[in-house]
C-alpha positions as CSV (number, residue, x, y, z in Angstrom):
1,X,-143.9,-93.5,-15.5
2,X,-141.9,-96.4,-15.7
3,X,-138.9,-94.9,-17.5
4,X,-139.0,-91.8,-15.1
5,X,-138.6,-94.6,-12.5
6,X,-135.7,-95.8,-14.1
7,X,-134.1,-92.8,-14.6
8,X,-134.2,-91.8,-11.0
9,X,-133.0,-95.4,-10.4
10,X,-130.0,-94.3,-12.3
11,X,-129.6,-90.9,-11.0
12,X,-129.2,-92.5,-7.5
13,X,-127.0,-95.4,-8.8
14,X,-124.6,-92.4,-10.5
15,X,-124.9,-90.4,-6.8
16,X,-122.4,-93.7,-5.4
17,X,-119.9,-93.7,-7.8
18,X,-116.6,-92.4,-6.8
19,X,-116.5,-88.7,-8.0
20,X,-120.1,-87.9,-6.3
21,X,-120.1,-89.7,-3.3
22,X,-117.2,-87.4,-1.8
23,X,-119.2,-84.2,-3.0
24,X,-121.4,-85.1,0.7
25,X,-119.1,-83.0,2.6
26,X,-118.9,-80.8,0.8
27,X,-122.6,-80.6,0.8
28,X,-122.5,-80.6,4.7
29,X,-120.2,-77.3,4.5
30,X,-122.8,-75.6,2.4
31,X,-126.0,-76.8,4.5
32,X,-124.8,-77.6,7.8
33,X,-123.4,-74.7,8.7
34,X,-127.0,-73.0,7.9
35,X,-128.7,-75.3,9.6
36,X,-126.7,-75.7,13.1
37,X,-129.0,-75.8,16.0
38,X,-132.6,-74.4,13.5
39,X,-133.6,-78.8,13.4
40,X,-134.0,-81.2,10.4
41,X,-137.2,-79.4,8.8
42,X,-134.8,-76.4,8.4
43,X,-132.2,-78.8,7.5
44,X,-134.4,-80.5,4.5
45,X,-135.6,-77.5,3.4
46,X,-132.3,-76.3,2.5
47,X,-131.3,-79.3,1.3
48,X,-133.9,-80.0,-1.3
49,X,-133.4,-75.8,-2.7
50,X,-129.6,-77.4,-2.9
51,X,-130.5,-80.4,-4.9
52,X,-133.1,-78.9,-6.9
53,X,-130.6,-76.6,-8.2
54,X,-128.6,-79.3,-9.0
55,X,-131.7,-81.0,-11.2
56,X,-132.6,-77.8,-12.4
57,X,-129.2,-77.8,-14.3
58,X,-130.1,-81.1,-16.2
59,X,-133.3,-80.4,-16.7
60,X,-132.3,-77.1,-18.9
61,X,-129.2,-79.8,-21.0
62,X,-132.8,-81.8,-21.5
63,X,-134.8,-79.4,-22.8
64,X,-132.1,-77.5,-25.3
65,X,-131.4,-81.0,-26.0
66,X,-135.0,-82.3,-27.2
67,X,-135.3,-78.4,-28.8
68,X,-132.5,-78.2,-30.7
69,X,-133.3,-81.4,-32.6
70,X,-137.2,-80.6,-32.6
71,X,-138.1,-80.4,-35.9
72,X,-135.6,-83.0,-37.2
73,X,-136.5,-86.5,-35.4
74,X,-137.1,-88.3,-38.9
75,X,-133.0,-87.1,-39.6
76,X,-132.1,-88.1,-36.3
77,X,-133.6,-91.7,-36.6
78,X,-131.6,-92.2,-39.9
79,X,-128.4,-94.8,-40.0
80,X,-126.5,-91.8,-40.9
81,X,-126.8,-90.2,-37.5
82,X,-127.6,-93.2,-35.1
83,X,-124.2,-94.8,-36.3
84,X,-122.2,-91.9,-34.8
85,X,-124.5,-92.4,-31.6
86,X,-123.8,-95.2,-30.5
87,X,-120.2,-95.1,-31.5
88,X,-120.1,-92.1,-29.4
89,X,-121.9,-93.4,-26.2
90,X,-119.5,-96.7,-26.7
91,X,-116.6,-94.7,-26.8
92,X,-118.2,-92.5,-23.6
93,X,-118.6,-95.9,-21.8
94,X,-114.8,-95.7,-21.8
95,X,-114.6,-92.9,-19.3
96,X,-116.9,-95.3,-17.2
97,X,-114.0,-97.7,-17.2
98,X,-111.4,-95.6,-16.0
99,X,-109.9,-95.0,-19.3
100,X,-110.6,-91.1,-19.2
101,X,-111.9,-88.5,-16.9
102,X,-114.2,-85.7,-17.6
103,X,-113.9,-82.6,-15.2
104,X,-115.1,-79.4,-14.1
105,X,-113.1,-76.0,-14.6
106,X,-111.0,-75.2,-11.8
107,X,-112.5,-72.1,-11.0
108,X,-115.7,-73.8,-10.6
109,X,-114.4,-77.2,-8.6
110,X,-112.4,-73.9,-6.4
111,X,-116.0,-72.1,-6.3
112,X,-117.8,-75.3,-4.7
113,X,-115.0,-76.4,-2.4
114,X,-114.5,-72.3,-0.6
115,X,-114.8,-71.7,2.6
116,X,-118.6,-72.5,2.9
117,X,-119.1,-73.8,0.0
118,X,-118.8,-70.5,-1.8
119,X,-120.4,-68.2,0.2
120,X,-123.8,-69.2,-0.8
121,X,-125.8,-67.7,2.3
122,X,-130.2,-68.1,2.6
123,X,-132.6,-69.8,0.2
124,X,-131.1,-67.9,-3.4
125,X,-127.2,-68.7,-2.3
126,X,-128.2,-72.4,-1.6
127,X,-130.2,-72.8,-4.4
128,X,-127.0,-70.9,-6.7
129,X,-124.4,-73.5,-4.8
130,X,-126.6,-76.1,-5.9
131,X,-126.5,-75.0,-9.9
132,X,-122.8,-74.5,-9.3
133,X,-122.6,-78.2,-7.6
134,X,-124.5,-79.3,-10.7
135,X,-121.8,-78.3,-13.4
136,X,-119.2,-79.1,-11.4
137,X,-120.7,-83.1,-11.5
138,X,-122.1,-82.8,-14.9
139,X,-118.8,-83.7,-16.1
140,X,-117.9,-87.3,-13.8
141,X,-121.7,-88.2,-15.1
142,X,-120.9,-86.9,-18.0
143,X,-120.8,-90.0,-20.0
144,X,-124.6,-91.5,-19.0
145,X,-126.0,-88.1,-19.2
146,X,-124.7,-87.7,-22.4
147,X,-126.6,-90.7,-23.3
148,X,-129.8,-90.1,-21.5
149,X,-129.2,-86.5,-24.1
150,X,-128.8,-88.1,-27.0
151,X,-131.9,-90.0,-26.4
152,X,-133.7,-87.0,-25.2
153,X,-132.7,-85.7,-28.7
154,X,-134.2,-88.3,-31.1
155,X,-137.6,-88.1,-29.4
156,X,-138.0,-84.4,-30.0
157,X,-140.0,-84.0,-26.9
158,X,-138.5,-81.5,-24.4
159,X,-141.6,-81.7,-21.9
160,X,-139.9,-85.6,-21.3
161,X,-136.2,-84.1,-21.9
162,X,-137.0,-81.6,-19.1
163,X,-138.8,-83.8,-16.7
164,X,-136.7,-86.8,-17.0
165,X,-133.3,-85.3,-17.0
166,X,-134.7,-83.1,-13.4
167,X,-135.9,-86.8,-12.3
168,X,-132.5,-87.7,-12.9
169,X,-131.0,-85.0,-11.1
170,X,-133.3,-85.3,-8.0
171,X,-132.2,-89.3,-7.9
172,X,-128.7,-87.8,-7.6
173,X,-129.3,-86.0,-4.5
174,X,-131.5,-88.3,-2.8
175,X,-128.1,-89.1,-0.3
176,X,-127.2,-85.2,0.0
177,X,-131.1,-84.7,0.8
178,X,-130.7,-87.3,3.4
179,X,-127.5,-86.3,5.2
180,X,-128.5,-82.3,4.9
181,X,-131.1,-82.9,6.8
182,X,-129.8,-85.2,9.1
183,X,-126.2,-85.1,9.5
184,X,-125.8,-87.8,11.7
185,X,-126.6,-90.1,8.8
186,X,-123.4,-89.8,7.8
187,X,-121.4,-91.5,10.3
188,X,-123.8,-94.4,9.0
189,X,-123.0,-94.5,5.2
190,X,-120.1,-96.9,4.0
191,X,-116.8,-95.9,3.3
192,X,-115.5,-95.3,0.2
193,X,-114.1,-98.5,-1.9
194,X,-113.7,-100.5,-5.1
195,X,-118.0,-101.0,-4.7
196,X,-118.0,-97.6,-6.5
197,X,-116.3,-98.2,-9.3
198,X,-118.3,-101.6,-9.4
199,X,-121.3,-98.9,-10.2
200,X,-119.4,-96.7,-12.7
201,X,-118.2,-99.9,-14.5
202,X,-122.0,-101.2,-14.5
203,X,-123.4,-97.9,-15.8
204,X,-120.8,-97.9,-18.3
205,X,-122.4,-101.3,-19.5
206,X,-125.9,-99.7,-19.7
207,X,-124.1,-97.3,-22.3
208,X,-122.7,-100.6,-24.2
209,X,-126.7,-101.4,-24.2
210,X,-127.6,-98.0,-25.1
211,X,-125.4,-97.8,-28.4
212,X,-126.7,-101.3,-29.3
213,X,-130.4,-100.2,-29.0
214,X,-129.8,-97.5,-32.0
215,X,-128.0,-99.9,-34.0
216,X,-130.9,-102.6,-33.6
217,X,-131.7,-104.9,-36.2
218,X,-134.7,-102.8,-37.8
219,X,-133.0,-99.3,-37.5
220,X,-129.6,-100.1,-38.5
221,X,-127.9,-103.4,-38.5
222,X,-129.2,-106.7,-39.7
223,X,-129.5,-109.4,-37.3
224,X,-126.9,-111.6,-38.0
225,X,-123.8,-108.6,-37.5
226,X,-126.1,-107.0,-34.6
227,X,-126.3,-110.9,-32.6
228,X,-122.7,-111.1,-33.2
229,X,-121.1,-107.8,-32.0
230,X,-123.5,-108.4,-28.6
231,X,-121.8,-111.4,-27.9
232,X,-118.6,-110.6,-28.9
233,X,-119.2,-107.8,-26.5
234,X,-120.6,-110.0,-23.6
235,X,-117.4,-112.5,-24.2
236,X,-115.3,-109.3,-23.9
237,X,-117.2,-108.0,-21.0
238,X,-117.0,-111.9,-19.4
239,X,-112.9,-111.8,-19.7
């Protein structure tokens, strides 16, 4: 429970960074013209079909993610595959820092950001808009949810690699919940600024802490190298 917790934690922590937070418009175009004058219950109820189709996308990378591996987890715990890990989630934490950016196709970011949101009209075209809204952030989160799927992966378990990558999705669209339902929220929220990348750069951290954790003294590295790269790193991170 407590790392389902987290995750959501995150999943709302990745919904304010600064390729997400612009997507509540957006959301507004898709929901808000639906719900004009029918009240907020309508309003949340079309919300929550939006953002569940936005979890349900993660919660299908979890579950090919803990499948595909099933069957292997004694491989996947070996030096010879956690090395690449975490070199791979240190070099993802990158993109966190501004040093890359992952995106969507075109024809899907074009899809999203019609007239309407796409089209997407009743319960089914909501709930499609919110798959579509789904892939079309997968890649700005890219880097932690490649992490929380490579995690996902060594445990071999895809009930927890469905449920807590769908946690994570739903903690992503707490804030679109909220404002689809009630609009006027969003005259309330705070502008856009540098405290957004002040989250991206934090969660990029968390994947610095991620790649140490499968290179921890015990699976990988002795204790002496694995003390010194963390505070090399934290020195680093300190400049």
């Amino acid at each position: 429970p407590l790392f389902l917790l987290a995750v959501f934690g995150f999943g709302l922590l990745m919904s304010l960074s600064p390729c997400i937070y612009p997507m509540i418009p957006i959301t507004l175009a898709v929901i808000g013209a639906q719900s004009q004058d029918k009240g907020a219950l309508h309003g949340l109820k079309m919300s929550v079909t939006y953002v569940v189709g936005m979890a349900f996308v993660y919660a299908i990378l979890g579950v090919l993610s803990a499948t595909v591996f099933s069957g292997i987890t004694a491989f996947m715990q070996s030096p010879t595959v956690l090395v690449p890990i975490a070199l791979l989630l240190f070099a993802l934490s990158f993109s966190m820092f501004g040093a890359f950016e992952l995106q969507a196709p075109q024809f899907m970011r074009d899809k999203l950001q019609g007239p309407g949101g796409g089209g997407g009209t009743g319960m089914v075209g909501v709930f499609m808009m919110g798959l579509v809204a789904g892939l079309v952030a997968s890649p700005c989160v890219g880097p932690f949810l490649g992490g929380l799927l490579l995690w996902v992966a060594t445990t071999g378990n895809w009930v927890l690699g469905f449920f807590s990558l769908f946690i994570f999705g739903l903690g992503m669209g707490m804030i679109l919940i909220g404002v689809g339902t009630f609009p006027a929220l969003l005259g309330t929220m705070p502008q856009s600024g540098g405290w957004m990348d002040d989250i991206k750069k934090s969660m990029g951290l968390l994947l610095i802490a991620m790649a140490f954790y499968f290179v921890r003294p015990g699976a990988v590295l002795s204790e002496p190298i694995f003390f010194s790269l963390v505070g090399i790193t934290c020195i680093i991170t300190a400049v």
